[in-house]
C-alpha positions in Angstrom: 108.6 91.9 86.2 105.1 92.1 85.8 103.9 95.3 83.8 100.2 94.6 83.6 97.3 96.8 85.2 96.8 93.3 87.2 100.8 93.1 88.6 99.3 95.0 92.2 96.2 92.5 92.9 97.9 89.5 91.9 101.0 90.4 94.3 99.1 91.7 97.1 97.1 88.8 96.9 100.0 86.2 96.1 102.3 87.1 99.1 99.5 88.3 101.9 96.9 85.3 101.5 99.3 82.4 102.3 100.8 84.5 105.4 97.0 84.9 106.2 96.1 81.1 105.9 99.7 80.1 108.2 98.0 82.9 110.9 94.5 81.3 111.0 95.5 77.7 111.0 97.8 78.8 113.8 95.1 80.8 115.3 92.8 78.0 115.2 95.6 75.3 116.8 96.0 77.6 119.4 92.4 78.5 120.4 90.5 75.5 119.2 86.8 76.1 119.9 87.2 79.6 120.7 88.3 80.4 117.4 85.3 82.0 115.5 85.1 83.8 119.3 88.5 85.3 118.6 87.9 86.1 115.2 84.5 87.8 116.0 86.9 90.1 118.5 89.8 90.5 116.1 88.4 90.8 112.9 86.0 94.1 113.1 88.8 96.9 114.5 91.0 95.3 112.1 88.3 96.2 109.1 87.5 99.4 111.1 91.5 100.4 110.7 91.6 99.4 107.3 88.1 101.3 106.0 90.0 104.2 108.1 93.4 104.0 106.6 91.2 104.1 102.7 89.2 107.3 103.8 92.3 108.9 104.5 93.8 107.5 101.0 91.0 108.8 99.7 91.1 112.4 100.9 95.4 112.3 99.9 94.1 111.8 96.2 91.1 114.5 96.3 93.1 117.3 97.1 96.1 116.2 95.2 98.7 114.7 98.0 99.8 111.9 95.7 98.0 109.9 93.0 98.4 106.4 90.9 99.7 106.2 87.3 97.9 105.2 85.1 97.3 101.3 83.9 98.8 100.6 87.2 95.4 99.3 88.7 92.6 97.1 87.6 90.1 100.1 87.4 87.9 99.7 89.9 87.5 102.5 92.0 85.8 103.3 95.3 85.6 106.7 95.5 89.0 108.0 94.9 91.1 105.0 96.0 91.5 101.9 93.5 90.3 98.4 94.4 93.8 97.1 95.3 94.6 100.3 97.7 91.6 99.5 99.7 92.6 95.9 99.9 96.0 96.6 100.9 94.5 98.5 104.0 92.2 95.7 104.9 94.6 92.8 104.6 97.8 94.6 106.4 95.1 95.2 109.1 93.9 92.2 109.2 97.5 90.5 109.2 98.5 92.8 112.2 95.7 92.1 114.2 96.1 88.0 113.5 99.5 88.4 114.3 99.0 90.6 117.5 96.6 87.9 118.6 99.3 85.4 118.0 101.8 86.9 119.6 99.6 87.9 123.0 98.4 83.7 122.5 102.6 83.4 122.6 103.2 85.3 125.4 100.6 83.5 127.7 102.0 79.9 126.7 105.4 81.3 127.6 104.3 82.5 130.7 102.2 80.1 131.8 105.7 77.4 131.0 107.3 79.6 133.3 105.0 79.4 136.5 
């Protein structure tokens, strides 16, 4: 186990970014030259969400709800929420919204195999 103020961001980043990479190479197969178009739609409610989901975070630590121990993050903070809280909003977003888009892009194909 990893007891370093770096265990969190090297986690998050270790297990989301290759999910990430498998969802936009998919993404791209699927949609070819329409891919930046879907990623223009997909991409800014999914940042939207996660900048949401932090201001709430960061409200929960103001008044007390829960907080972080100590050494646990890499000490950056952005307002009350550290660096790897924020990020974990913005990437589950973004991985929900890829894989929504995936899933609706499944859907169709299996549809349109069925007509």
């Amino acid at each position: 186990m990893m007891e370093t103020r770096w265990a969190y961001l090297i986690h998050l980043l270790a297990w989301t970014l290759p999910v990430i990479a498998i969802q936009l190479a998919a993404l791209v197969m699927h949609y070819k030259a329409r891919s930046g178009e879907v990623l223009r739609a997909v991409l800014p409610p999914a940042l939207v969400v996660g900048v949401y989901l932090s201001v709430a975070d960061h409200l929960a630590i103001s008044t007390g709800i829960w907080n972080f121990g100590e050494g646990r993050h890499v000490g950056v903070y952005i307002g009350a929420v550290p660096l790897e809280e924020i990020l974990f909003f913005l990437i589950t977003s973004v991985l929900v919204s890829l894989g929504l888009t995936l899933f609706t892009a499944l859907l169709r194909l299996r549809e349109a195999r069925a007509s």
